[in-house]
C-alpha positions as CSV (number, residue, x, y, z in Angstrom):
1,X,-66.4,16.4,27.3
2,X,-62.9,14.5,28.3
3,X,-60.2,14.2,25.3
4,X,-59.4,10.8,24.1
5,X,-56.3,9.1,24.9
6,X,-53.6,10.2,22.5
7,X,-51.9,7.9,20.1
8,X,-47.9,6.7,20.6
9,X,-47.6,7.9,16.9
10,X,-48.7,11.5,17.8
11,X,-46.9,12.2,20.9
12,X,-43.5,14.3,20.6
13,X,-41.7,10.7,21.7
14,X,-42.9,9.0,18.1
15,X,-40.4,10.5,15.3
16,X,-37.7,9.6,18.3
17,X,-38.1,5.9,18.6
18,X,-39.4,5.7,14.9
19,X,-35.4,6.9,13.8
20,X,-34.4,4.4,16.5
21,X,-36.0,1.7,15.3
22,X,-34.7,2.4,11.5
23,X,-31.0,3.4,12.6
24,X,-30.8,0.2,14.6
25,X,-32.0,-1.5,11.4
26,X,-29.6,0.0,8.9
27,X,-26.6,-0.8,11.3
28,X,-27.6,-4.4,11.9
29,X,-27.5,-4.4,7.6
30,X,-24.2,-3.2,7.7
31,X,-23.0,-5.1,10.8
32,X,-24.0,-8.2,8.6
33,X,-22.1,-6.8,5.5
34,X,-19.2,-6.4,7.1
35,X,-19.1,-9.5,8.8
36,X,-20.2,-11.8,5.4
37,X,-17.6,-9.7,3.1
38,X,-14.2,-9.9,6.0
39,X,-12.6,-12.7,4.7
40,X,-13.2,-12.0,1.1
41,X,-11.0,-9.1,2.1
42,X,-8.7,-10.6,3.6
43,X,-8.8,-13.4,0.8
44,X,-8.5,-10.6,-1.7
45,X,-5.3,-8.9,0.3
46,X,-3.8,-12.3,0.6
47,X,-3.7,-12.4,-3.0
48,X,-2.9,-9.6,-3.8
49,X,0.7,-9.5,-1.7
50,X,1.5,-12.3,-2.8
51,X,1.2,-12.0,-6.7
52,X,2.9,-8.4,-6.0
53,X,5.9,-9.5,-4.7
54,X,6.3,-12.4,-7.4
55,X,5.8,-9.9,-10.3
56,X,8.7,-7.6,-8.7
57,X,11.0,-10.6,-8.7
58,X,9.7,-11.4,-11.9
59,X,9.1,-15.0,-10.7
60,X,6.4,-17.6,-12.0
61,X,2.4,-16.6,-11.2
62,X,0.9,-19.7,-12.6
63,X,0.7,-21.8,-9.3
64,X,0.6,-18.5,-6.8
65,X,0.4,-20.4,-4.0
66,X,3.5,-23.1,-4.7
67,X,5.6,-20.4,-6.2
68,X,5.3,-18.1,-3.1
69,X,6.3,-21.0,-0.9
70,X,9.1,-21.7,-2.4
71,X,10.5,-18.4,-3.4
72,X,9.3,-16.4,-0.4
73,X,10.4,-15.9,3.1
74,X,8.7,-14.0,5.6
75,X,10.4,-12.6,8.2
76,X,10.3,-10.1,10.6
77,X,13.2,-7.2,12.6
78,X,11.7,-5.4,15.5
79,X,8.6,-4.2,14.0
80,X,9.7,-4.3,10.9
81,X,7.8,-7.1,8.3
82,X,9.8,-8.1,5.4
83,X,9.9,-10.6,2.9
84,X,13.4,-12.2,1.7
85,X,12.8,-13.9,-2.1
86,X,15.2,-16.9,-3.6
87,X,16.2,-18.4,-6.6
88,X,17.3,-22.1,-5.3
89,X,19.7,-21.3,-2.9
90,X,20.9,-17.5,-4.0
91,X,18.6,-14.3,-2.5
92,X,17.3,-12.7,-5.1
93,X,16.5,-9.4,-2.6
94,X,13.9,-8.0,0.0
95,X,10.9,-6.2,-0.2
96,X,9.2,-4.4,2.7
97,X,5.9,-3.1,2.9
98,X,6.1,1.1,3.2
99,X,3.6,3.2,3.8
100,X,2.9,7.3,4.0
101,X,0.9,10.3,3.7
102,X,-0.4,10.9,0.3
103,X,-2.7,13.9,-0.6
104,X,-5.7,12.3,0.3
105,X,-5.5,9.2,2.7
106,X,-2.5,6.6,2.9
107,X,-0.2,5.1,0.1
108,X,0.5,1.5,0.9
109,X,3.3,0.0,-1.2
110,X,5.6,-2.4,-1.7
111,X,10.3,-1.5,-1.7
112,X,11.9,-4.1,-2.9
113,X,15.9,-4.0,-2.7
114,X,19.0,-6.2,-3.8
115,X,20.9,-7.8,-1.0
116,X,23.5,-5.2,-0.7
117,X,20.2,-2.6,-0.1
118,X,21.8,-0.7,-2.8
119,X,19.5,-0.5,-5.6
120,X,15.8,-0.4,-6.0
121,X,14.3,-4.0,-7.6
122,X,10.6,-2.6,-8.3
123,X,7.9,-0.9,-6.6
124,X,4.4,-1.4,-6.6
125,X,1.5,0.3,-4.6
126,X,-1.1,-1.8,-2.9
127,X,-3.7,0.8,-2.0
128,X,-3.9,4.8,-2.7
129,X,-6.5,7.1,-2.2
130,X,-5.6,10.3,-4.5
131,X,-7.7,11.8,-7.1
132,X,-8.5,9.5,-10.1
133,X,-7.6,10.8,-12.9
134,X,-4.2,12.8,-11.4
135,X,-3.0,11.7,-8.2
136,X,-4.2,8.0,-8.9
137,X,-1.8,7.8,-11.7
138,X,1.0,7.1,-9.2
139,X,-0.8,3.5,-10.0
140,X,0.4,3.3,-13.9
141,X,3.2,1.0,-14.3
142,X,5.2,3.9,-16.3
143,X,5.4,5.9,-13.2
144,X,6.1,2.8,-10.6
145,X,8.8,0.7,-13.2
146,X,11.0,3.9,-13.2
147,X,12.1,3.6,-9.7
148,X,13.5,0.2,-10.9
149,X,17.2,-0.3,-11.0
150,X,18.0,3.3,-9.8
151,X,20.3,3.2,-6.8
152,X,18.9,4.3,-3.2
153,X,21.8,3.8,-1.6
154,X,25.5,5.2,-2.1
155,X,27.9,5.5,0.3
156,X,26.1,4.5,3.0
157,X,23.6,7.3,2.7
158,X,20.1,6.8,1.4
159,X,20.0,9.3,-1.6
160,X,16.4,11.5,-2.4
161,X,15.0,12.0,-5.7
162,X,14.3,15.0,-7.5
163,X,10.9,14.8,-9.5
164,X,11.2,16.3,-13.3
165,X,8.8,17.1,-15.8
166,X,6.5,13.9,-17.5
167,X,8.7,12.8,-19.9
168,X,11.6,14.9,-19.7
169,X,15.5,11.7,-19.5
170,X,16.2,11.3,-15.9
171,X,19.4,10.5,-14.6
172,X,19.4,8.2,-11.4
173,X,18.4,10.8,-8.9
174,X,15.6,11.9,-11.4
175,X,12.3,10.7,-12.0
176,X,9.3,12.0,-14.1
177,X,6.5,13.5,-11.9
178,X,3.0,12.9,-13.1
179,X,1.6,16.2,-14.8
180,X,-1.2,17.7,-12.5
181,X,-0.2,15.7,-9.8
182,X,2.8,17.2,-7.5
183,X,2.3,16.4,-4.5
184,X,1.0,12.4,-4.9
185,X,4.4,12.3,-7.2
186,X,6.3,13.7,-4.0
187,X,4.6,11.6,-2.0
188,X,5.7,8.7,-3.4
189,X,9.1,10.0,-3.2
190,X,9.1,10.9,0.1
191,X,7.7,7.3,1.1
192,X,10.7,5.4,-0.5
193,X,12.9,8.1,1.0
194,X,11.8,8.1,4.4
195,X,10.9,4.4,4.8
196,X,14.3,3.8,3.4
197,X,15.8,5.5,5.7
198,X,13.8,3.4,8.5
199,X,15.0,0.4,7.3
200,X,18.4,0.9,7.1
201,X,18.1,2.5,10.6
202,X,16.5,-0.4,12.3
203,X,19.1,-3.3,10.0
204,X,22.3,-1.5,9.9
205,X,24.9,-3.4,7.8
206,X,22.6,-7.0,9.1
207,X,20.5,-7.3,6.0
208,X,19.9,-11.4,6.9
């Protein structure tokens, strides 16, 4: 007696085409995701830039938009990006965007300097990937604010900071380290060092 045809679903060629079928349906999901939730995003960084380098200047939020425009400058040195803010007529100072290696992923922040490039304005980081908890601390304001006002540059050489115990009085080539969290703390340090150091490099004594 002859065998009956086989069924598709019971041929060695079945579980193949069947995890076909769903992976080509699970990427055309996320295709779709990806695509609906871009310029939300990009929105969302928009924003997010913008109200950070108004806060380090300490200039007004409540009309983000109108306030950037007329406080902000974008501007841009080789392949450097960099934004110059005002008060009426007189530069307030410049911030750059500065980025490094951090224990997990990239640290993404924001250097702003006076117009002599002498001292540090603020800092801010935009997007970190260390461990919550430890690492992800470099995010609370007590550990970015202390970088604010200390020089970064004296005679013409961009000075490195030494990391200290949490809590422990810093001088202004001192600042705290976060407990548990060495190496995002050195990080950090090393980003504003060596980006510094870029800066400088690629502007010379032409800060305008």
């Amino acid at each position: 007696m002859r065998e009956g045809k086989k069924l598709f679903r019971e041929s060695m060629l079945y579980p193949v085409f069947f995890m076909l079928i769903i992976t080509i349906f699970f990427i055309s999901i996320l295709a779709t995701l990806h695509l609906t939730t871009q310029d939300r995003i990009k929105e969302y960084k928009r924003i997010k830039l913008r109200t950070t380098i108004l806060e380090i200047f300490a200039l007004p939020l409540d009309d983000l938009d109108r306030y950037y425009e007329e406080h902000i400058r974008e501007k841009k040195s080789g392949d450097i990006i960099y934004y110059v803010a005002f008060a009426d007529t007189v530069v307030l100072g410049y911030c750059f965007p500065v980025m490094g290696n951090g224990l997990w992923g990239t640290i993404s922040a924001l250097l702003a300097v006076t117009p002599d490039f002498s001292t540090i304005v603020g800092f801010d980081i935009l997007a970190q990937n260390e461990t919550p908890g430890l690492g992800g601390r470099i995010t609370e304001s007590w550990f970015k604010n202390q970088f604010s006002g200390k020089k970064i540059i004296e005679d013409s050489t961009v000075l490195e900071f030494n990391l200290v115990a949490e809590g422990e009085i810093t001088n202004n080539i001192q600042v705290n380290q976060i407990t548990g969290a060495t190496q995002s703390s050195k990080a950090v340090v090393k980003i504003i060092t060596s980006e510094m150091k870029r800066i400088v490099g690629q502007f010379g004594k032409n800060y305008d």
